[in-house]
C-alpha positions in Angstrom: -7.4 -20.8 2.7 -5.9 -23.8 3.5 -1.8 -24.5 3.1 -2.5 -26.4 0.5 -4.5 -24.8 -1.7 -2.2 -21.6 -0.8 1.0 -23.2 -2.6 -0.8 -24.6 -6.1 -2.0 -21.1 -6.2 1.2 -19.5 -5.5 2.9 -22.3 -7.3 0.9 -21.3 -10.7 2.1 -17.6 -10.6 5.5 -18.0 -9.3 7.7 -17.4 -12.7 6.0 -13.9 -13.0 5.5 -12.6 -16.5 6.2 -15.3 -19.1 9.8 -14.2 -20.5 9.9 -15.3 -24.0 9.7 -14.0 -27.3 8.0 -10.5 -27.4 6.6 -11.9 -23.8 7.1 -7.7 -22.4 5.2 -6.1 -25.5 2.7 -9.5 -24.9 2.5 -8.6 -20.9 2.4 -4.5 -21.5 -0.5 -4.9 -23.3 -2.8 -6.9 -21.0 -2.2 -4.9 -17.9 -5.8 -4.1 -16.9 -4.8 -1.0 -15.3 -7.8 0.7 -13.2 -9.7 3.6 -15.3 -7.3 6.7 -15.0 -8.9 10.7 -14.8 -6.0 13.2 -16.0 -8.4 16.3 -15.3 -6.7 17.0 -12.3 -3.2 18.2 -11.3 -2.6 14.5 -10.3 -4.5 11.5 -11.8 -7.4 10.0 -10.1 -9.0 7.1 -10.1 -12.4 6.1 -8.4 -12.4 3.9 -5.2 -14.3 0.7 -6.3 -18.0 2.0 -6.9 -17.9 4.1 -4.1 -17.4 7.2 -6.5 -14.5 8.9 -4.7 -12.0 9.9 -6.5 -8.3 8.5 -5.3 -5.1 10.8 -6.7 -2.7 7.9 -8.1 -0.4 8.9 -5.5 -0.6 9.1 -1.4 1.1 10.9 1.1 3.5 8.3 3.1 2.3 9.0 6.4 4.9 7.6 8.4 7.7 10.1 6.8 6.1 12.6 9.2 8.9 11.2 11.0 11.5 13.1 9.2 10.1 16.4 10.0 9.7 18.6 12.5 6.3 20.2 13.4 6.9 23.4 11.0 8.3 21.1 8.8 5.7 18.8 8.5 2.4 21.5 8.7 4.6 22.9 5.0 4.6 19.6 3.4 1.1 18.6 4.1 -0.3 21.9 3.5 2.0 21.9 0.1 0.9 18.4 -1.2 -3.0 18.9 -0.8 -2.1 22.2 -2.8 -0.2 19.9 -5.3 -3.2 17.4 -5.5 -2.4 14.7 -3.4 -5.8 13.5 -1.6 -5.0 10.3 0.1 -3.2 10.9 3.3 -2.4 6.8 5.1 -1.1 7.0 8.3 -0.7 4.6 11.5 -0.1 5.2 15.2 2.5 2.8 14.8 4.5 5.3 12.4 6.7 7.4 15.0 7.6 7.5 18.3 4.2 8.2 20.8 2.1 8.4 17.6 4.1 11.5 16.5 3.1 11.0 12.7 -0.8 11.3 13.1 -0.5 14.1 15.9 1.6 15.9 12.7 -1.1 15.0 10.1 -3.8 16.0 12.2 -2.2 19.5 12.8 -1.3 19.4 9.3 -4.3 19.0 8.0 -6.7 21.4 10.2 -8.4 23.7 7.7 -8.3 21.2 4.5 -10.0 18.0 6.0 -12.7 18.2 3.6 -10.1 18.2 0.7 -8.5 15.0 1.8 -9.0 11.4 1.9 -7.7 10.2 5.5 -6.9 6.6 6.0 -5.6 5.2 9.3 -4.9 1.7 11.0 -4.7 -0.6 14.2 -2.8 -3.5 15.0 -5.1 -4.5 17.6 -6.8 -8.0 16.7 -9.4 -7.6 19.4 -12.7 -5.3 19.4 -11.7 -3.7 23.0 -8.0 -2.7 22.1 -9.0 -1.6 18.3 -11.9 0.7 19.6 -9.0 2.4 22.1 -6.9 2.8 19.1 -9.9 4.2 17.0 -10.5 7.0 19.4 -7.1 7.9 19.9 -6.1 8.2 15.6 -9.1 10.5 15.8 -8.0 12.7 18.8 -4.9 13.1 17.0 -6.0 13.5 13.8 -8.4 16.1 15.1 -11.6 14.5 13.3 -14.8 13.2 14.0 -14.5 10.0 11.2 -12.1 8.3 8.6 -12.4 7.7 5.3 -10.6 4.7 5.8 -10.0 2.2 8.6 -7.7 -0.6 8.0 -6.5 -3.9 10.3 -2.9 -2.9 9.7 0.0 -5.7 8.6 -1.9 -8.8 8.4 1.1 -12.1 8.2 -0.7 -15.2 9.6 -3.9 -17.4 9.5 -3.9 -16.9 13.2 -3.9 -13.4 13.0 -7.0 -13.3 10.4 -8.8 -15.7 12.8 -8.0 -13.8 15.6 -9.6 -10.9 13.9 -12.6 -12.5 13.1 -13.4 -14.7 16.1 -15.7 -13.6 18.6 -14.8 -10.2 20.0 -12.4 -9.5 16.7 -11.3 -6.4 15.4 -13.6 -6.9 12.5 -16.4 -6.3 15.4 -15.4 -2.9 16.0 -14.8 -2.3 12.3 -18.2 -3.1 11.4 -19.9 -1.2 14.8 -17.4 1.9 13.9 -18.7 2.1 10.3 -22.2 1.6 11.5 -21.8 5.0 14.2 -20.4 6.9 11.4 -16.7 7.8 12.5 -15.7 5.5 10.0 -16.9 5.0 5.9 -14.7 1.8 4.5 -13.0 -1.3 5.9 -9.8 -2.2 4.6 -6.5 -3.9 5.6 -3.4 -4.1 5.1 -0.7 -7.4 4.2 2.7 -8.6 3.6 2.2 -12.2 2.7 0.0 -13.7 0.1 -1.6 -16.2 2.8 -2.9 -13.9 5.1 -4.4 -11.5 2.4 -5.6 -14.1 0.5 -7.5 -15.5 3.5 -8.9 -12.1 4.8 -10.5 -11.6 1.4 -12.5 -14.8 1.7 -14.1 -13.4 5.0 -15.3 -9.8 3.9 -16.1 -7.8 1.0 -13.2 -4.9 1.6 -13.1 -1.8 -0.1 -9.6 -1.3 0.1 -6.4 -4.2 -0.1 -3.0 -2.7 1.2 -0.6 -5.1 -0.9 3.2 -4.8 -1.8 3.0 -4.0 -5.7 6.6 -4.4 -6.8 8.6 -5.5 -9.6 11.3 -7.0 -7.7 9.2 -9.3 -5.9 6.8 -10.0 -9.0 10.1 -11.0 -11.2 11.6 -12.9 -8.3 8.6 -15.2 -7.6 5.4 -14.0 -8.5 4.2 -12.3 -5.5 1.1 -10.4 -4.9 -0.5 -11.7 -8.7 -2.8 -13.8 -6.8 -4.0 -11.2 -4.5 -4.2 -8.8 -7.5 -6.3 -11.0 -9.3 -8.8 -12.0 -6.4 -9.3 -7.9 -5.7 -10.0 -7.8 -9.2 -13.0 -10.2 -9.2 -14.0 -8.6 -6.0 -14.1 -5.7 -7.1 -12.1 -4.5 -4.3 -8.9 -1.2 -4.8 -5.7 -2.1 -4.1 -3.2 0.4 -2.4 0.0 -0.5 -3.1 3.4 -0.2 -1.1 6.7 -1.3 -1.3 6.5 -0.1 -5.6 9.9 1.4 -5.4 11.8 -1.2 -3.0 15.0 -2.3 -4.5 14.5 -5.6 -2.3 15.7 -6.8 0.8 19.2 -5.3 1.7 22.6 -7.3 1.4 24.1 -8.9 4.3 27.3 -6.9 2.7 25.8 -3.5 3.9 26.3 -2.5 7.2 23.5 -0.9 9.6 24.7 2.2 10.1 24.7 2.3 6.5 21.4 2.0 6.1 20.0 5.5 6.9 17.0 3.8 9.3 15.2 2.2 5.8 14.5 -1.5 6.2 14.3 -2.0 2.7 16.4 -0.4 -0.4 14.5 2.3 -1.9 14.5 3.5 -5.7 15.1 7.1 -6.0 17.1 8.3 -8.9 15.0 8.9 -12.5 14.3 6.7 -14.1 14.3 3.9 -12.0 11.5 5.6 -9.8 9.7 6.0 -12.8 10.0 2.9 -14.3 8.8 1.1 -11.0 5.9 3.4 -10.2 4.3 2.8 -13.8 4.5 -1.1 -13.1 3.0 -0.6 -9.8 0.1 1.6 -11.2 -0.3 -0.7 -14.5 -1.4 -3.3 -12.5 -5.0 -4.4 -12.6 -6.9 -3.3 -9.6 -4.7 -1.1 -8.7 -5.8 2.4 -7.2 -2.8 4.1 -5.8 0.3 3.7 -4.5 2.0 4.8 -1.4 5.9 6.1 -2.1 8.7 5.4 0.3 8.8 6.7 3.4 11.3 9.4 2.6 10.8 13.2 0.9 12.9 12.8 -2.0 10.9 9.5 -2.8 7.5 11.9 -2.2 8.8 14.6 -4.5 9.4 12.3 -7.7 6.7 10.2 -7.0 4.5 13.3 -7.4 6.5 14.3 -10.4 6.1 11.0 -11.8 2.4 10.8 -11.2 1.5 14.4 -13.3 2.8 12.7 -16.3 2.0 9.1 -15.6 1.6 6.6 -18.3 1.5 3.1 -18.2 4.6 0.8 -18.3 5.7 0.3 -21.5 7.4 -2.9 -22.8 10.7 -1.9 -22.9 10.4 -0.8 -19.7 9.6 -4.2 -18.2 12.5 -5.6 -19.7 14.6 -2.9 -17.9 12.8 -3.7 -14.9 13.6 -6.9 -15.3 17.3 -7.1 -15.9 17.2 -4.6 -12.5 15.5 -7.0 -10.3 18.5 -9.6 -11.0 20.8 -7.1 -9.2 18.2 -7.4 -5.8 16.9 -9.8 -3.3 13.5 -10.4 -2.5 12.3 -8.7 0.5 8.9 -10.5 1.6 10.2 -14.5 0.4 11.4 -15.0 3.7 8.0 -13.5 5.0 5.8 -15.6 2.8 7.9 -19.0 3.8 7.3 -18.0 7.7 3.3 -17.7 7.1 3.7 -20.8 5.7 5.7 -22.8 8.4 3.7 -20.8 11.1 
């Protein structure tokens, strides 16, 4: 997509929702929120028309990081038990790849219960096929369900990824030999998304889905929109950031989290429901850490969509925030 065609489309979505009179009950209403199973002990919802069925909620992979071995076996054993069957992970998340050596170990025995996604930030076909084979050592299978170019921000990068001797090579040769089934990525700025969607049929978007960022400027509509006419699922991430932090805050104040992260009932609610009453939208990752797993599961057996009055909450609480992927989007642009 070219810069300029980038900023009229971003341009047309910027203000969000419309906010006048009865505009919340107006915008609660045409949400287009994918087709939602309850038969379960979580919601599911199928993955585009590949009939799998997708529990509303997935395991945060890279919190793996906040447990120990015996630790993390527990949680994963407890959350397939709970109904949780999408379990994203990267061999970014951790030191040495520490989170998918824990999934895999975690999830010996109940494979065939579970959804496993996994990534590379290799651009190339060489380096991406390295990567492959070592997410599947670890993870101790022979295939994933889901393989994704992970944390797509430039043009250049989608090129890159494309050109001869791409990523998308390996992707496509992977799928082909069977130790992968679907192609997906992952995104932080409309741009880059935007422009990987025009190259491939996906069957999977990764995409921050967040009211802070949708009230501050808009972002992620036009990407929700595009996977909708593509038929393509949307993952979401980032539902429950409070937005970027304040200069105000100190590091060492930050407990490790990049981002501000909504917790406390019924904030987490309330931001979850958005997230999951968007059109196109499958699932949604939580935050990183365990509290933010344990209500988002709690939220998700009794999910519902977003109500009016609860935009209008979410609303006045994104005034109190700043937006986390502005910056991000304005560098895509310059770059």
């Amino acid at each position: 997509m070219k810069r300029r065609s980038f900023i009229r489309t971003a341009g047309s979505l910027a203000g969000g929702m419309t906010l006048g009179k009865d505009s919340f009950a107006a915008a609660a209403l045409e949400m287009k929120e994918a087709s939602t199973s309850f038969e379960g002990p979580i919601p599911t919802r199928q993955l585009g028309k590949t009939g799998e069925r997708i529990s509303i909620i997935g395991f945060p992979g890279n919190g793996l990081r906040y447990y120990n071995e015996k630790e993390a076996v527990e949680v994963l054993h407890k959350t397939v038990d709970q109904g949780v069957n999408l379990y994203d992970v990267s061999p970014r998340y951790g030191k040495d790849g520490e989170c998918e050596i824990k999934m895999g170990r975690g999830l010996e025995g109940k494979r065939d219960r579970v959804f496993l996604a996994s990534k590379t930030i290799m651009r190339d076909s060489i380096g991406a096929k390295a990567q492959l084979e070592t997410s599947l050592k670890r993870l101790k299978t022979d295939h994933l369900d889901l393989y994704q170019m992970h944390n797509l921000q430039t043009l250049a990068e989608v090129e890159e990824a494309f050109g001869p001797g791409g990523v998308m090579e390996l992707m496509l040769r992977a799928r082909e030999e069977g130790k992968i089934k679907h192609i997906g990525f992952s995104a932080h700025t409309t741009l880059s998304a935007l422009e990987a969607m025009n190259r491939f049929s996906y069957d999977t978007v990764m995409f921050p889905v967040s009211y802070m960022e949708h009230f501050a400027f808009g972002f992620g509509q036009a990407v929700l929109e595009k996977a909708q006419n593509q038929g393509t699922s949307v993952i979401g991430i980032k539902s429950t950031s409070g937005g970027a932090w304040p200069e105000s805050v100190p590091k060492e104040q930050r407990e490790g989290k990049w981002f501000r992260m909504i917790e406390e009932e019924p904030a987490i609610g309330m931001a979850l429901r958005f997230a999951l009453s968007q059109k196109s939208v499958l699932t949604t990752i939580p935050a990183s850490s365990p509290i933010s797993l344990e209500r988002a599961i709690d939220v998700a057996r009794s999910y519902k969509p977003v109500t009016a009055e609860e935009l209008k909450a979410l609303h006045e609480m994104a005034k109190t925030g700043e937006s986390l992927f502005l910056e991000w989007q304005n560098r895509a642009l310059n770059g």
